[in-house]
N, C-alpha and C positions, 0 to 999 in steps of 0.2 A: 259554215266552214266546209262545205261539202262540196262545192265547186273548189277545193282545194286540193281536193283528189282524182285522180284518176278516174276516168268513168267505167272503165275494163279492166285494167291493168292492177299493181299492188303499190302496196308502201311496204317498203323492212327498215326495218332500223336493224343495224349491228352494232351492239355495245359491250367495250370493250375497255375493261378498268385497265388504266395506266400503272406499270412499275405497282403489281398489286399486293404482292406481297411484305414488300418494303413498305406502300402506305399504308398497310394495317397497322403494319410498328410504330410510325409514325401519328398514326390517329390513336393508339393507344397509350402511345407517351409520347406527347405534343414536344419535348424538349429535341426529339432528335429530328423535327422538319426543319429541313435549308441544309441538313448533313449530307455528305455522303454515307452511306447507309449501304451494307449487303447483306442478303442471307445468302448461311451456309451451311451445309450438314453435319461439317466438322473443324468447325471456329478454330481448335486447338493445332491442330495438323497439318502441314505443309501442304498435307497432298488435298486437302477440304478445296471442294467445287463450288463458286460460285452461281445461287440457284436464282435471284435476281437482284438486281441495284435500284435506289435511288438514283435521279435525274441527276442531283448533283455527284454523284458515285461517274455515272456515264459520260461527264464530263473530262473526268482525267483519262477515260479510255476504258475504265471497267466496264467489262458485255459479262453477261450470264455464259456458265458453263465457263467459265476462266478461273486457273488454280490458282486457290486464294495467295498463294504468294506472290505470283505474278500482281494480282490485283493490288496489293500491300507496295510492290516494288512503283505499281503506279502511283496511288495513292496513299501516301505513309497514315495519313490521317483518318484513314476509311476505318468506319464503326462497322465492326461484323457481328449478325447477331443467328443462334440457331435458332429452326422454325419453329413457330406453333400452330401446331396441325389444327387443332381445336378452334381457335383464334381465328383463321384463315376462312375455316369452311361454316363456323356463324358469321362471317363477313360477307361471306358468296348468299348465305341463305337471305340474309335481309336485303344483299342488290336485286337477286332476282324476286326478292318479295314485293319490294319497289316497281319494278318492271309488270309484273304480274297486276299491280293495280291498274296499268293501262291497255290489259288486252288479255287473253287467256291463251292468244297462241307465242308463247315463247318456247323456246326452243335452247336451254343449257348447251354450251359446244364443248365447254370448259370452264372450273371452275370460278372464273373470272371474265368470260366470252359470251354472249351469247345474242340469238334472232329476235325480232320480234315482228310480229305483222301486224300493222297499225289500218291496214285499209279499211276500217270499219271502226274506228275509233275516234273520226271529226268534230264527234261531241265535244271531244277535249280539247280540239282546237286544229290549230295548222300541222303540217307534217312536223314543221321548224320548231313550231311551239314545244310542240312534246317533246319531242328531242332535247330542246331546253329546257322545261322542265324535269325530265328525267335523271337528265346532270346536275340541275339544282339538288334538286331534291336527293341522288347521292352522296353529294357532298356535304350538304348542310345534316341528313339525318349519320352518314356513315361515317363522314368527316374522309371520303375517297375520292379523289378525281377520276375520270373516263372519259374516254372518248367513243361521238357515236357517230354512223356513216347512216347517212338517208338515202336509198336509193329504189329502182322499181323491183331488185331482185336481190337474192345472197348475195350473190358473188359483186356485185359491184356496191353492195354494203358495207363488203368488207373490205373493198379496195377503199373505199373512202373512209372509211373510220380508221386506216393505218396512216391518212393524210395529214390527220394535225395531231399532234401528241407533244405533252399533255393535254387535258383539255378542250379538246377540239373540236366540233361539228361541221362535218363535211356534207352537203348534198350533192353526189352524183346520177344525172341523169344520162340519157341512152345518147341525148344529143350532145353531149359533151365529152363523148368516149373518143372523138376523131383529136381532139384537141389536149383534152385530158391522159388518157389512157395511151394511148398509142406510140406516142414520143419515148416512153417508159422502154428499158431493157426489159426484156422477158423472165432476167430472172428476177426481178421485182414484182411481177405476176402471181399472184396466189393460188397454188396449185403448180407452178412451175419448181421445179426444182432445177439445183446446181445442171448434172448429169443432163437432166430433163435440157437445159438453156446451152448446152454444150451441143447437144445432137441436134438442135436445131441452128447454131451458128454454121455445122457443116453443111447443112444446105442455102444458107444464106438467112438466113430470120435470125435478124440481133433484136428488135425493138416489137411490143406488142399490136403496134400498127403491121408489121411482117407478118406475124400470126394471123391476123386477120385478114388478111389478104392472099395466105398459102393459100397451094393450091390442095384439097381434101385430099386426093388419094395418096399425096407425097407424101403427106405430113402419116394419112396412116398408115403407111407401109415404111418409115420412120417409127413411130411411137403406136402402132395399132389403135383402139379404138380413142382410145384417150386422146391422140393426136385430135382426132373430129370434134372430141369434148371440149378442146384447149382452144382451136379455134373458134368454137362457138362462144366460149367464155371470152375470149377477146375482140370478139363483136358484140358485146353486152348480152348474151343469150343464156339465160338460166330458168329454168323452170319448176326447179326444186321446191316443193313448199315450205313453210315455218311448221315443224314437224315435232307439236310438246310432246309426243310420245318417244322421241325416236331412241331417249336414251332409254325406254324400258321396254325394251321391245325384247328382250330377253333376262331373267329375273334371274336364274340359275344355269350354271353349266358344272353337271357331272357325270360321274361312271362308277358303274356297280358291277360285282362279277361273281358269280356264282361257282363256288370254289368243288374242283371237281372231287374230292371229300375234304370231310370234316378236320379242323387242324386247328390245332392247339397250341402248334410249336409257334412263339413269338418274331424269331427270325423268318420263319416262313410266311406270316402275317407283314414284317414289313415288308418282303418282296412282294405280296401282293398290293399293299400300300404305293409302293414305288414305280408300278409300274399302271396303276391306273392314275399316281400323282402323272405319268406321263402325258396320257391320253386327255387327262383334265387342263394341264399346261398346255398343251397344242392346240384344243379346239377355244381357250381363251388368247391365244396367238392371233388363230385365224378370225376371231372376232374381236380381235385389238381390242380388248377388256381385260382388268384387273380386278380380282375380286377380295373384298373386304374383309368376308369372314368366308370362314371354312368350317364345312362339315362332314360326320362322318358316319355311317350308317352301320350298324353291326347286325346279324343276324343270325342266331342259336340254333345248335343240332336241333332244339325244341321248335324251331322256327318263329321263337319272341325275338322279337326287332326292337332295337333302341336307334336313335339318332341323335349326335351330339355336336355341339358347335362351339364357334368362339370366334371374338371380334376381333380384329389384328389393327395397329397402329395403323399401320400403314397396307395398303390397297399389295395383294402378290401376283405373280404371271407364273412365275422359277418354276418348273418341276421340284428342284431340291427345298424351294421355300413351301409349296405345297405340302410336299410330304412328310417333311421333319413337323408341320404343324397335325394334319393328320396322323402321324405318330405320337405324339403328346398327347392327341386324346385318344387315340385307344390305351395309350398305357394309363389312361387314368377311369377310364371307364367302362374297361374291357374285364370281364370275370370273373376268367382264366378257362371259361368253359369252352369246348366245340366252337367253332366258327364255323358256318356255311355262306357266310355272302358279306362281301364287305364293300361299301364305296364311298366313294371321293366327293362334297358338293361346293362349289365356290355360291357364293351367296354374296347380295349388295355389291352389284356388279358395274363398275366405272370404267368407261371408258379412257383408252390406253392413254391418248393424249391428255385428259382432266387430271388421269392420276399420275402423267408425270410433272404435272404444273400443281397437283397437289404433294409434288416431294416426294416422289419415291428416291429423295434423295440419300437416302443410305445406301442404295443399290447405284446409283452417281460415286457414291465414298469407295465402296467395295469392289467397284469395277475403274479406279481410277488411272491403273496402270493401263486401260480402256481410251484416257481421254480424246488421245484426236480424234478418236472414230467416235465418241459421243459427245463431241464437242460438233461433230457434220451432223449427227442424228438429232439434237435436239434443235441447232440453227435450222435447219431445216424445215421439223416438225413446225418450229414455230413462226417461220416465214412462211412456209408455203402449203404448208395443213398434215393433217395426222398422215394421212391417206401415202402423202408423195413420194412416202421410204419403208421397205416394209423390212425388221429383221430376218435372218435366216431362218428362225424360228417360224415366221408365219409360212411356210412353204416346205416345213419339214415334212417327212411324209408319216402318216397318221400307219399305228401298227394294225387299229383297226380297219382302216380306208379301204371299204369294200363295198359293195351294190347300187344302188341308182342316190343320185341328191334328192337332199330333203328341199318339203317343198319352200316353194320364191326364193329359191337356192343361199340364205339368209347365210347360211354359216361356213359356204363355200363346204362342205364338209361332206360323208358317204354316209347314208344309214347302216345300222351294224345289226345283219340279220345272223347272227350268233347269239345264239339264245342264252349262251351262258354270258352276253354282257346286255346291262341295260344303259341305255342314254336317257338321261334328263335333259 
């Protein structure tokens, strides 16, 4: 099989479970396939978002991020069911443990998304092969359909695994992108966004063959470097690798602060709580991570240190979700004694896009008076990648943001040479 491969070049596979969340439901109680089918955060309430549909749901017009009334007014008949977090993320564990049998470099994008790099994998057969069997093989053991994109890089992995759904296996190669790709508007482009497809229509590039043909300096003094990047992804050019480490490439993000005395008094402790929940919020902004559990560090005029923690349903970002949890465990495991240093640690840390496809949909519920502008943020997110919109929050400015970047500039962020704060 090995003249089936590349001599230089790579193989990705991008797989990419179809309407995933609805076929967990589905595979768990067989009586609701061929339904339309929604989940929602809040079944009972006019104002409940839908977080995603069955195929037959998508039919009458139901899209994700549509308020469940609406969706009801389409389709009277639609089965709305709320999530199950638990359900969902042992579904993702056994795709990618499936995946993982054919290669060690996979790469999670989301909890239902992700790379694989098969170039060294011929043993098991053709590029096609595995791809086909990797579909078999989730559907028969997970009872999930997916679709997977075959091509020599990411990005056009993933243009082609959005090509056939349900179901589908797409191979895209380099030599098919003048034929394939190009005819395509740009904002059908991944990585392109709405905005993004606007500002290039003012200089004439409606279609991804335009892109590919701009001219570089226009396009960057248009969109800066990205403009350079967007072109070369529309001439098939990606050099990115299948990067299994990339989601842990930072484990923790906190702050600790060394209280200029000793304080006892509890209202004074949450303002110190509240305002490193800030600095903890912001630098998970800028690193488009939610984190799962939170902890909290105390430390005594005696200078005995405890550290206390706790797993949270659902994945937080909030400043105010931060610290009201951080608040609940110092009030339960604080001693009433002296405090000298207190701080903030998010822990089991998910990246922004996985945890909102893993439902941070109560925060969907709670900001619904929100929805056209998170109805743009998540079509978005989910057309054209995590990366292509970023909240006000990630560019808010840091109270500590002072002295040189930390190094391979990972966190966009300032080192905090103030002694009296520590960074994890």
């Amino acid at each position: 099989m090995k003249e089936m491969y590349p001599k230089k070049g790579r193989v990705i596979l991008h797989v990419d479970m179809n309407s995933f969340y609805a076929s967990v439901e589905m595979a768990y109680d067989p009586s609701l396939k061929g339904k339309p089918l929604a989940i929602a955060g809040n079944v009972e309430e006019r104002r409940g978002i839908i977080v995603t549909c069955s195929y037959e749901a998508r039919k009458f017009g139901v899209k994700t991020t549509m308020p469940l009334w609406e969706a009801k007014k389409l389709c009277p008949q639609l089965i709305v069911k709320k999530p199950n977090f638990e359900r969902y993320r042992a579904a993702s564990i056994g795709m990618f443990t499936i995946l993982r049998n054919y290669t060690n470099l996979v790469e999670p994008v989301s909890i239902d998304e992700g790379y694989m790099d098969i170039t060294h994998s011929y043993e098991l057969g053709s590029p096609i092969e595995i791809a086909q069997n990797i579909q078999k093989r989730i559907y028969e053991q997970l009872d999930l359909p997916c679709s997977i994109g075959v091509a020599p890089n990411k990005f056009l992995a993933k243009m082609a695994s959005d090509m056939k759904k349900p179901m589908g296996i797409t191979i895209l190669r380099k030599r098919d992108i003048p034929s394939v790709l190009w005819p395509l508007p740009t904002d059908e482009m991944h990585g392109v966004g709405k905005k993004t497809a606007e500002k290039l229509r003012t200089i004439g590039i409606h279609t991804i063959g335009d892109l590919a043909k701009a001219h570089e300096l226009q396009l960057k003094a248009l969109l800066g470097i990205n403009g350079v990047r967007l072109k070369e992804r529309a001439n098939g050019i990606d050099f990115r690798p299948v990067d299994p480490e990339s989601v842990e490439e930072f484990k923790s993000i906190g702050n600790s602060t060394t209280l200029p005395m000793d304080v006892s008094h509890q209202q004074e402790l949450f303002q110190v709580l509240d305002s490193l929940a800030e600095t903890v919020s912001i630098r998970m902004k800028r690193k488009n991570v939610l984190a799962a559990t939170v902890g909290i560090t105390i430390r005594y005029k005696d200078r005995k240190t405890i550290t206390r923690s706790k797993k949270l349903e659902n994945p937080i970002q909030q400043q105010e979700d931060i610290a009201a949890n951080a608040k609940q465990l110092l009030l339960k495991h604080w001693n009433g004694d002296p405090v000298r240093l207190l701080g903030i640690t998010g822990y089991d840390l998910v990246e922004q896009d996985s945890a909102y496809k893993q439902l941070d949909l109560f925060t969907y519920e709670k900001d619904a008076k929100k929805e056209p502008l998170l109805k743009t943020l998540s079509n978005l997110r989910d057309k054209y990648g995590k990366s292509i919109i970023e909240t006000a929050g990630s560019h808010k400015e840091d109270p500590a943001d002072v002295g040189t970047a930390t190094s391979f500039n990972k966190d966009f962020l300032r080192s905090f040479p103030n002694k009296h704060q520590e960074e994890e």
